[in-house]
C-alpha positions in Angstrom: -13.3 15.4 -17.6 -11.4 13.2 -15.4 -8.1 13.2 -15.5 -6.0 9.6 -15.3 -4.6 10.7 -11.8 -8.9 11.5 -10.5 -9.6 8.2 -11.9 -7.1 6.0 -10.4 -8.1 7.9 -7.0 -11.8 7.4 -7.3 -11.1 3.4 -7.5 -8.6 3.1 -4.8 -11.0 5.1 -1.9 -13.6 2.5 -2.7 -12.8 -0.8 -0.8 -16.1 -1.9 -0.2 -16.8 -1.8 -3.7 -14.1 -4.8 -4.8 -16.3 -7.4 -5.7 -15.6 -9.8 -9.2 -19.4 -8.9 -9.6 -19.1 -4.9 -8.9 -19.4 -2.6 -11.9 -17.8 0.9 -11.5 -18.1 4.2 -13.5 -14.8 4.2 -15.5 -14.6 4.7 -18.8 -15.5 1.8 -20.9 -12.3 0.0 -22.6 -9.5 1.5 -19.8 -7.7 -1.1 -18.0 -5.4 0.8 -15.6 -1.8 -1.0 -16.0 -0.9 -1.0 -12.4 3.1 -1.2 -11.0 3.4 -3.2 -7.8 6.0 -2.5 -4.5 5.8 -5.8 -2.4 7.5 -7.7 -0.4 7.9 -11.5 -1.6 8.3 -13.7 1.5 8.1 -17.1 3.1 9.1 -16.2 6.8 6.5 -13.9 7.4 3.1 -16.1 7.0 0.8 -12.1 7.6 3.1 -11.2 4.4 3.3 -14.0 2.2 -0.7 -13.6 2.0 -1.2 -10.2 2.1 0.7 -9.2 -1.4 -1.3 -11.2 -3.5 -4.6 -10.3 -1.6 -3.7 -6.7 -2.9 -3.5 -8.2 -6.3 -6.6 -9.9 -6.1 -8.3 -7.2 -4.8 -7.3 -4.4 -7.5 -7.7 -6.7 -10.2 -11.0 -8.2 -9.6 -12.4 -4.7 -9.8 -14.8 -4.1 -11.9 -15.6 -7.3 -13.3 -11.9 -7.8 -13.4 -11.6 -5.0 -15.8 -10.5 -1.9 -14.2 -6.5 -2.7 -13.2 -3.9 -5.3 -14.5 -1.3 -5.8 -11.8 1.7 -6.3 -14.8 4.7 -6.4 -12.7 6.8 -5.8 -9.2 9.5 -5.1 -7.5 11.1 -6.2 -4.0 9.9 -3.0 -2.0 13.0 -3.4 0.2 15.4 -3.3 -2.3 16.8 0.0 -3.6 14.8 1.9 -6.3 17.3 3.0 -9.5 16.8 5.7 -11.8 16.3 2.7 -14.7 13.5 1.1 -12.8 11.6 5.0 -12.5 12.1 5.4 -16.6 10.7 2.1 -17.0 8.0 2.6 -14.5 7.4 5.8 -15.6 7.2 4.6 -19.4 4.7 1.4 -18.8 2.8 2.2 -15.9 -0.5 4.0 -15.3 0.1 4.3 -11.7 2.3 3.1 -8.6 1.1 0.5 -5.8 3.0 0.3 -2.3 2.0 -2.1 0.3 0.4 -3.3 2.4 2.0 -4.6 5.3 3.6 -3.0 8.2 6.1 -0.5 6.0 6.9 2.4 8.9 9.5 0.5 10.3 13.0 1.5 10.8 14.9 -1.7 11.8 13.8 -4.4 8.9 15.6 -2.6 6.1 17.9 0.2 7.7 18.3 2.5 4.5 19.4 6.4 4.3 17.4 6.6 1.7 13.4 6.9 3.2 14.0 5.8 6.8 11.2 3.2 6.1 10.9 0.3 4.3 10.1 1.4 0.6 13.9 2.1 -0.3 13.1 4.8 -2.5 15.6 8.6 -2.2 13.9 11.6 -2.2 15.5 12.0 -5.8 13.6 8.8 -7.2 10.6 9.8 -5.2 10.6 13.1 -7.3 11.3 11.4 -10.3 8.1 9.1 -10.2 5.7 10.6 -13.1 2.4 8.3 -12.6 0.5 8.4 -9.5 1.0 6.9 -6.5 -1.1 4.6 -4.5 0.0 3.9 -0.7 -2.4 0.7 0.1 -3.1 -0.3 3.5 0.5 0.4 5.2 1.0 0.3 8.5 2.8 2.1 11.4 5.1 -0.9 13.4 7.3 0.8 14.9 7.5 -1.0 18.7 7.0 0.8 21.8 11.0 1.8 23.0 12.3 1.4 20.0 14.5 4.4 18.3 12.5 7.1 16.2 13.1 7.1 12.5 16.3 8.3 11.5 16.5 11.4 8.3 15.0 11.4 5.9 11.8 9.6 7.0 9.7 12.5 8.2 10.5 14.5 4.8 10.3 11.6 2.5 6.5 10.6 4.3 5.4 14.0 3.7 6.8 14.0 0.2 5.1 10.5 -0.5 1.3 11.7 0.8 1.7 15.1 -1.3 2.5 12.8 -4.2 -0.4 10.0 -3.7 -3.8 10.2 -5.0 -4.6 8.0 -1.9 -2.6 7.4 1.1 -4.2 4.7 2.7 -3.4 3.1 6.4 -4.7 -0.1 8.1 -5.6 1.3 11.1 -6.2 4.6 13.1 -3.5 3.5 15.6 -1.3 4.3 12.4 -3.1 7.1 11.0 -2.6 8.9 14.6 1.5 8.2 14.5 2.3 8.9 10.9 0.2 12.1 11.1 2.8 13.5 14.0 5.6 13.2 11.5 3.5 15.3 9.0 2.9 19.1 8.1 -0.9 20.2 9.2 -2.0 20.6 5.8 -1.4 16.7 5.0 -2.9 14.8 7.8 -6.4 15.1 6.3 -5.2 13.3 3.2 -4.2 10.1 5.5 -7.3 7.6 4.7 -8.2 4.8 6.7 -8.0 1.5 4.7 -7.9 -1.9 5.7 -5.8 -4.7 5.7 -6.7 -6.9 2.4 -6.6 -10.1 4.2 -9.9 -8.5 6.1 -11.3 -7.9 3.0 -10.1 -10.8 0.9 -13.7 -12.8 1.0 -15.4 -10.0 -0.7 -13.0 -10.8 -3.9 -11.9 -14.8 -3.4 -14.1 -17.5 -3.5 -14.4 -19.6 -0.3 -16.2 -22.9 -1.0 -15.5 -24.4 2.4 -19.0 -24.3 4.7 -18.6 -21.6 7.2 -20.0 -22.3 10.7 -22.7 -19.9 12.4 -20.4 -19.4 15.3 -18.5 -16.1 15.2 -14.4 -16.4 16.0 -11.5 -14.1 17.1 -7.9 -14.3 16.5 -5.3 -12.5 18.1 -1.3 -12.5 17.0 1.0 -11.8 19.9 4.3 -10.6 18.0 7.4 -11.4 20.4 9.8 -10.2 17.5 10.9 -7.1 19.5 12.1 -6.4 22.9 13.1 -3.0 24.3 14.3 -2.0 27.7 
């Protein structure tokens, strides 16, 4: 019998599958109330977008009946032990991300190193499971390494996920040198949302044949 944990896992692994139209092998009746870490934004357009594409995409699972998304937190700001109880008391599972979270500099914090502000105390305190979506490593060529605890509190966060997920083997690569042997297998590669965002949104607009590439230059940091 699955447990809640094996289920939560087998829907997170399966991006491709998160269609409004897709059915899925849960149990009938069990809508999976799910806790949300995100960043809410106006000055980072990649951001603003990307949070509620993770909503959209858990929650139109399944015909829309696998997850409920039911409430969120500012990611960057510090995790108390009153927000764990009630997380741990209404919550079927945890959801970090996406975005570009191993990165030092955009909320400096002794706490993880990175830019969940979660201590190793709350980490360990956290009784549902935990779902790291499509993170990434940003951490710009020149700048500092992490500062303590971040290798520690990384390994600590994989052992306790039942999916680690990363947006792209650039990341997968780095995060895994901070990590024990053992838990670099247990890094999984999963892409952005916004990528997958037409599989789950309805786009009415006429799309032309022609096939188009954007790039992003980020000029946001500078090292000698």
């Amino acid at each position: 019998m699955r447990t809640r944990a094996d289920e939560i896992k087998f829907f997170a692994g399966q991006p491709s599958d998160l269609r409004p139209d897709k059915g899925s092998e849960r149990s009938m009746g069990t809508v999976f109330k799910l806790f949300h870490f995100d960043i809410a934004t106006e000055n980072n357009f990649g951001d603003t977008l990307r949070f509620p594409a993770v909503k959209h995409m858990f929650e139109a699972y399944g015909a829309g009946e696998a997850f409920d998304i039911y409430d969120s937190r500012p990611l960057r700001e510090n995790v108390g032990p009153a927000l764990v109880k009630y997380i741990n008391r209404t919550a079927d599972a945890v959801v970090v991300g996406g975005g570009g979270l191993f990165l030092s500099d955009t909320n400096p914090n002794r706490e993880s190193g990175w830019q969940w502000r979660i201590s190793l105390d709350m980490l360990e305190q956290l009784e549902v499971p935990l779902i790291v979506f499509a993170v990434g490593y940003n951490r710009f060529y020149g700048q500092p390494d992490f500062e303590p605890p971040f290798s520690e509190h990384v390994a600590r966060t994989i052992e306790k996920s039942v999916f680690f997920g990363l947006r792209n083997h650039g990341s997968i690569e780095k995060v895994a040198e901070y990590v024990p042997d053992e838990l670099k297998s247990r890094i999984t590669y999963q892409p952005c949302p916004t990528t997958l965002s037409k599989s789950v949104l309805p786009i009415d607009v006429e799309q032309p044949d022609a096939k188009r590439i954007g790039l992003q230059l980020s000029t946001s940091r500078r090292y000698a």
